[in-house]
ZAMARGU-4260 file (C-alpha; in steps of 0.2 Angstrom, whole numbers, plus 5000, padded with zeros to 4 digits):
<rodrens>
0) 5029/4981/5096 | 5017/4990/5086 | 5023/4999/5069 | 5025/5016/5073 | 5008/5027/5067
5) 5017/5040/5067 | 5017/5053/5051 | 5022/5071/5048 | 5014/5079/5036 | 5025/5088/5022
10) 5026/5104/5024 | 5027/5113/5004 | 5012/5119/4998 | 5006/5103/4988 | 4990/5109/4983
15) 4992/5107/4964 | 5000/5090/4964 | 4987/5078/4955 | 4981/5062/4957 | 4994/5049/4947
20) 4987/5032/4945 | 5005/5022/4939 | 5015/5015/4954 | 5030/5022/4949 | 5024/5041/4948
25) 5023/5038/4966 | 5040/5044/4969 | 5042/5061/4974 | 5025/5063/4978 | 5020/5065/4996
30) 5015/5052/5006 | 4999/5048/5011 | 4992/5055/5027 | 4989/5036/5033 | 5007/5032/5029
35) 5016/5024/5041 | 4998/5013/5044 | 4998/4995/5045 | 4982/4986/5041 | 4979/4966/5043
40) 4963/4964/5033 | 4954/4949/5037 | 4939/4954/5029 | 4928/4949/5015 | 4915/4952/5003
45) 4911/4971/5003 | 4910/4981/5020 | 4927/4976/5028 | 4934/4979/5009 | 4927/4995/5008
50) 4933/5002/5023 | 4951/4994/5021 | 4953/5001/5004 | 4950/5018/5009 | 4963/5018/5021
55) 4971/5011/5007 | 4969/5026/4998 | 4974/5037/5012 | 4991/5027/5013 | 4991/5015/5023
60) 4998/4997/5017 | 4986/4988/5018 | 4988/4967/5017 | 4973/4956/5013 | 4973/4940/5021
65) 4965/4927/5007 | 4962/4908/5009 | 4975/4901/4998 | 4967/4895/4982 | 4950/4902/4985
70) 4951/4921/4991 | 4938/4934/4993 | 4923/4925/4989 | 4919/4939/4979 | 4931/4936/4967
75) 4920/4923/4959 | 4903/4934/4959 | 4902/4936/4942 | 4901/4939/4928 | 4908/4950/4922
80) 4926/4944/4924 | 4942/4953/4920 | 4945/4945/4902 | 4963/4935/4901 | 4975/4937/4885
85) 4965/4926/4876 | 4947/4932/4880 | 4941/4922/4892 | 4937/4925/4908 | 4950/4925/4923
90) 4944/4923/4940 | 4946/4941/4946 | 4926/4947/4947 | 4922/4965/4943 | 4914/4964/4960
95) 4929/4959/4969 | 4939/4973/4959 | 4928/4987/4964 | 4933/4987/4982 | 4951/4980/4983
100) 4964/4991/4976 | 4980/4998/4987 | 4981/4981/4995 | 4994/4968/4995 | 4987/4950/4997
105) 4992/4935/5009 | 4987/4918/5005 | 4986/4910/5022 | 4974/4895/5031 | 4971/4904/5048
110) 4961/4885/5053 | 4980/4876/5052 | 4990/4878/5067 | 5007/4886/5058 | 4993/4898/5048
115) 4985/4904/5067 | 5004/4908/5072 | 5009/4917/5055 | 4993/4930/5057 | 4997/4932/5078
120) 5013/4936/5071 | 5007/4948/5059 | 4996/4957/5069 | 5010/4960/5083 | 5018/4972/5067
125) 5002/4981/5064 | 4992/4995/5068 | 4975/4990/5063 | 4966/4975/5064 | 4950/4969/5055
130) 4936/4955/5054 | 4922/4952/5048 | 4918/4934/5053 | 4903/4929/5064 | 4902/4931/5082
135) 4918/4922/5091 | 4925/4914/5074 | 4942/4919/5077 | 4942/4915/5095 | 4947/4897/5093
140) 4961/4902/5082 | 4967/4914/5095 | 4963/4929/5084 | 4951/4939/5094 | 4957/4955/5101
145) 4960/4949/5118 | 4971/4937/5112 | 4980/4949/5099 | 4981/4964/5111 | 4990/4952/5123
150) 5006/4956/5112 | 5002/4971/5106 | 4991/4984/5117 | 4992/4995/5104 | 4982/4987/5093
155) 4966/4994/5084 | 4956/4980/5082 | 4938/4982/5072 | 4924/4969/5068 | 4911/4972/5057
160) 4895/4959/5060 | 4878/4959/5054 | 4869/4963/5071 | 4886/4967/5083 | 4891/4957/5097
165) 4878/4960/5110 | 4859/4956/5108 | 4847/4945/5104 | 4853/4942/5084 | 4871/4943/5088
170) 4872/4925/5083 | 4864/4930/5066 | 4872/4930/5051 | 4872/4950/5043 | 4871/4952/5021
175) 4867/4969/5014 | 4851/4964/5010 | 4845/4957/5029 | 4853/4973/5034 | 4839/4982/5024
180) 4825/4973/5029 | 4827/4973/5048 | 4834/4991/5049 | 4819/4998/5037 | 4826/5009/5024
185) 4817/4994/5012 | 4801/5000/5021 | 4803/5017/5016 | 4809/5011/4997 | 4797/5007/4981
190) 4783/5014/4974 | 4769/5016/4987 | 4757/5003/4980 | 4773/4991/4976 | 4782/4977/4985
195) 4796/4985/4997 | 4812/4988/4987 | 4831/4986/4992 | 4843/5000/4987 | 4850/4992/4970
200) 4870/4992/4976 | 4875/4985/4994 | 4873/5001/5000 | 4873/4996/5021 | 4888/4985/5017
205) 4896/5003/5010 | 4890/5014/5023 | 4894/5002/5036 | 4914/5000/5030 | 4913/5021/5031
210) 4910/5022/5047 | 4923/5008/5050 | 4932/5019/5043 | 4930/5036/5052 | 4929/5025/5069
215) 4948/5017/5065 | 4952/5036/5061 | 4947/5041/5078 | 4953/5026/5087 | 4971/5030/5078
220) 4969/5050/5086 | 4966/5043/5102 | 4980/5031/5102 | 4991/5042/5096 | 4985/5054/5112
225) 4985/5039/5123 | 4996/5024/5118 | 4981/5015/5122 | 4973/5001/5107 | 4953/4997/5106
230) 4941/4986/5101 | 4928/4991/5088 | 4913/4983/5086 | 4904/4990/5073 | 4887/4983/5064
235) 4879/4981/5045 | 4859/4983/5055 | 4867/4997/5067 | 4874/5007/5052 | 4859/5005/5043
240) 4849/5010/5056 | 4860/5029/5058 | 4853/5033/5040 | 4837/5032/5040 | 4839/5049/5047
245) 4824/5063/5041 | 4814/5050/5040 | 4820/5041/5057 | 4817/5056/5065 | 4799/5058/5058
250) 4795/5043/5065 | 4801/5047/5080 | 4794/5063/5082 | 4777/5062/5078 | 4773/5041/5078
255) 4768/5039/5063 | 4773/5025/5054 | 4783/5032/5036 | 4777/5024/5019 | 4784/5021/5003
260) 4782/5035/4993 | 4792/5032/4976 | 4801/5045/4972 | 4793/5060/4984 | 4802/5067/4997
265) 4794/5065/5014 | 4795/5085/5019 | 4797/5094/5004 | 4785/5095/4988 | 4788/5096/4973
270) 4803/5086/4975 | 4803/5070/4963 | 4806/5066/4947 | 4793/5069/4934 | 4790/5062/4918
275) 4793/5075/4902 | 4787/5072/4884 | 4803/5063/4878 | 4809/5055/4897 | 4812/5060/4916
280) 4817/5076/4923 | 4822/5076/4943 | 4814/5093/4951 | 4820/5095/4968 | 4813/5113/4975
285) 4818/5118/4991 | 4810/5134/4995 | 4794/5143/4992 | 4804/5156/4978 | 4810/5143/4968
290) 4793/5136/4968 | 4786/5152/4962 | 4799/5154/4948 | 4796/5133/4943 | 4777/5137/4941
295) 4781/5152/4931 | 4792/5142/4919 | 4777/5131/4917 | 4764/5145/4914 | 4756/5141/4931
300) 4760/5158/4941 | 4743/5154/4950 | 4747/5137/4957 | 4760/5149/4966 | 4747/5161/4974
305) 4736/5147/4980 | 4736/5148/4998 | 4735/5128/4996 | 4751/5126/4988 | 4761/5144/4991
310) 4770/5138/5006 | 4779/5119/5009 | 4769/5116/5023 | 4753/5116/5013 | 4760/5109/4998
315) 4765/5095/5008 | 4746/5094/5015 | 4740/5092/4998 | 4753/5083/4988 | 4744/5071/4979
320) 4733/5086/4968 | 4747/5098/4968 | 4759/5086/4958 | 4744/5078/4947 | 4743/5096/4943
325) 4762/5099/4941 | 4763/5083/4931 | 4749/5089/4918 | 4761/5103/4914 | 4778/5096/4913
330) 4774/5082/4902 | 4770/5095/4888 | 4789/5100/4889 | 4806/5090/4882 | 4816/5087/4896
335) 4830/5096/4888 | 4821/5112/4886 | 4814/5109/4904 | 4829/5108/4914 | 4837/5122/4903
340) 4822/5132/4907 | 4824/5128/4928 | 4842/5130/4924 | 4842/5150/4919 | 4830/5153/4933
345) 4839/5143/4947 | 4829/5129/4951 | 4836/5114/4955 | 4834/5101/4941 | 4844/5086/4934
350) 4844/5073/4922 | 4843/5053/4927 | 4861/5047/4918 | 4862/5028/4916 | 4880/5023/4918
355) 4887/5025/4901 | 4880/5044/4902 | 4890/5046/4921 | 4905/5038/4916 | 4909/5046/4898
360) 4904/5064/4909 | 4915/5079/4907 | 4912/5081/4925 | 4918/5062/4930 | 4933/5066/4919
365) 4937/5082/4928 | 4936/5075/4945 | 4945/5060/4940 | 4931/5048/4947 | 4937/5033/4931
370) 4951/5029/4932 | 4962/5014/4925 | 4975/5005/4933 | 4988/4991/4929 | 4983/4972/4929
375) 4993/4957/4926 | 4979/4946/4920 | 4968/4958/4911 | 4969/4957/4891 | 4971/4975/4888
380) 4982/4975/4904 | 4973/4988/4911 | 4956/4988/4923 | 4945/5002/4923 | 4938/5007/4941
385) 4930/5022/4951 | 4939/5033/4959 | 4941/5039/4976 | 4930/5056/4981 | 4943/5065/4993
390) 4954/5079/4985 | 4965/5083/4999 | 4976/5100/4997 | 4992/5090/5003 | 4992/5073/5003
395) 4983/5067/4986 | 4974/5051/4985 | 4986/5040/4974 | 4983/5022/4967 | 4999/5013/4968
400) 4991/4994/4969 | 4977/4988/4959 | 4966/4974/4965 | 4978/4961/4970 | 4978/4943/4963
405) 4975/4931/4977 | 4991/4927/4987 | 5001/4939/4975 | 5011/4945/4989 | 5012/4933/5003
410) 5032/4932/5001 | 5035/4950/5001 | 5024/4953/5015 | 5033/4940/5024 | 5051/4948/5021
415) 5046/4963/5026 | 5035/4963/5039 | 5043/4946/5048 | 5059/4945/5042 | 5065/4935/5058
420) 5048/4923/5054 | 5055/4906/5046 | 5042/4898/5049 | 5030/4889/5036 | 5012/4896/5032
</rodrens>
């Protein structure tokens, strides 16, 4: 029989109870609105992991199934690697790390008979199941969600492939990078007269474990209605495809074919970044006031009464000499003095941060977006990560796990989840 899903929220106002990162603050705090969740994890590399750790985050005890002596393959995509007592690199990758934390890890061989038996075993105790292997490779072990919901109906099982499981590619291997080729955004990315350019983090691995996500969310509200598990099949081109959005719908609106456009917006002008005399300011007007009010800022107030420019429509139809224009202008400005001229006269601005600049931020420290967590086989034994967004009123986001070592847990899973289990795994 499944773990029970269900959880009742506590009823005190919590709304001032902040996010702690050490395990043992965890007591006394509330419980995660997914506590009381059981994940099996068999996923890798980034979109699985994404989505798992955020239910993570949410509560839910998540366990990672990890081939013993190997894990994650990400755990080896490095450097950088977590640096050991001594200063040399252990094998825990700063790419694994970054989407791993609040899980326990299981090492088990799910090809060997007796490993097959422990996971069917496992997912009988669990509320969520979830994969990310190529189309039909758990069948033969007698994982697939017919198999496993044999036992328990329950179940919420979610695979995330690169194409799905029906259509002509189904049989095709999915990496973030495929995923932005075929679905287009990499059409629609680089500077016009450039070669087409992915997104520089795995964004459609990312996107696509969010909506893993919110689709386990709902199956969980249905079941909880219903009794009733499902199957998910959710896919790395599919969810790619979904964000394309504005420009998606262009296309499909009018036919025309989108191009590259760098940093320009498709329907809105000026809305870029533009180079100032000492770097790169980001513009981003919206309305035909706030243009008014930039132009002023520039000494420009006629570019604002020219019927070719006073309106978005027809600053949109002539783009290219309305920012060759704009560009003349702002270049004469720092960007500091720039964006704390826009600024006092509300139009939207901002400056381009590399990392260092984001993550020594007042604003990243006051929304607690670094944070540092306990690791046995770091040198300063701690790791520093990013934090979760979601500030809930009652049942914070709390880190009681960091990134597991592979297999770290596999006897205390084991006891607790299958304590009548003796066999070997």
């Amino acid at each position: 029989m499944t773990h029970s899903p269900t959880h009742k929220p506590d009823t005190e106002d919590t709304a001032n109870i902040s996010t702690d990162t050490s395990k043992d603050s965890l007591d006394g705090l509330p419980k995660g609105p997914l506590s009381g969740i059981r994940v099996l994890d068999l996923s890798r590399i980034l979109a699985g992991p994404s989505c798992t750790q955020l239910l993570g985050d949410y509560g839910a005890d998540v366990v990672k199934v990890e081939k013993p002596g190997a894990g994650d393959d990400t755990r080896k995509w490095g450097p950088p690697y977590v640096p050991d007592d001594e200063g040399n690199d252990t094998t825990e990758s700063a790419y694994y790390l970054c989407a791993n934390r609040n899980k326990r890890s299981v090492a088990i061989d799910i090809s060997s008979e007796q490993g097959a038996k422990t996971i069917r075993k496992l997912a009988e105790k669990c509320d969520i199941f979830i994969e990310n292997f190529k189309l039909g490779g758990l069948e033969k072990f007698g994982l697939d969600y017919k198999s496993l919901r044999k036992h328990n109906p329950a179940l919420i099982y979610c695979s995330i492939t690169g194409f799905g499981q029906t259509g002509p590619n189904a049989h095709l291997p999915g990496y973030d990078i495929m995923a932005q080729g075929f679905g287009g955004i990499m059409s629609l990315t680089g500077v016009a007269d450039g070669e087409p350019v992915k997104v520089a983090v795995g964004v459609a691995d990312v996107v696509c474990g969010l909506y893993a996500a919110t689709a386990i969310l709902a199956a969980i509200r249905h079941r909880d209605l219903s009794g009733e598990g499902q199957y998910i099949d959710i896919a790395l081109v599919d969810t790619q495809i979904s964000w394309l959005v504005n420009e998606g719908a262009n296309y499909l609106a009018s036919g025309d074919v989108p191009k590259r456009r760098g940093n320009e917006h498709p329907n809105i002008v000026p809305y870029q970044v533009f180079e100032a005399r000492d770097g790169y300011v980001i513009v981003a007007v919206g309305n035909d006031g706030q243009f008014a009010r930039f132009c002023s800022i520039l000494g420009r107030e006629d570019l604002a009464k020219n019927p070719d420019y006073s309106t978005n429509e027809k600053r949109v139809e002539n783009r290219q000499v309305l920012i060759e224009l704009l560009q003349a202008e702002i270049v004469r400005f720092g960007k500091n003095d720039l964006l704390g001229q826009m600024g006092q006269n509300n139009v939207p601005s901002g400056p381009i941060n590399n990392l260092e600049e984001v993550f020594s931020s007042e604003q990243v420290a006051a929304r607690n977006m670094r944070i540092s967590m306990d690791h046995p086989l770091s040198q300063s034994g701690t790791v520093e990560l990013i934090g979760n967004p979601v500030k809930f009123s009652k049942t914070p986001v709390t880190y009681s796990r960091a990134p597991p070592v592979c297999g770290e847990h596999t006897s205390e899973v084991m006891d607790e989840w299958l304590p009548e289990f003796e066999g070997k795994i």
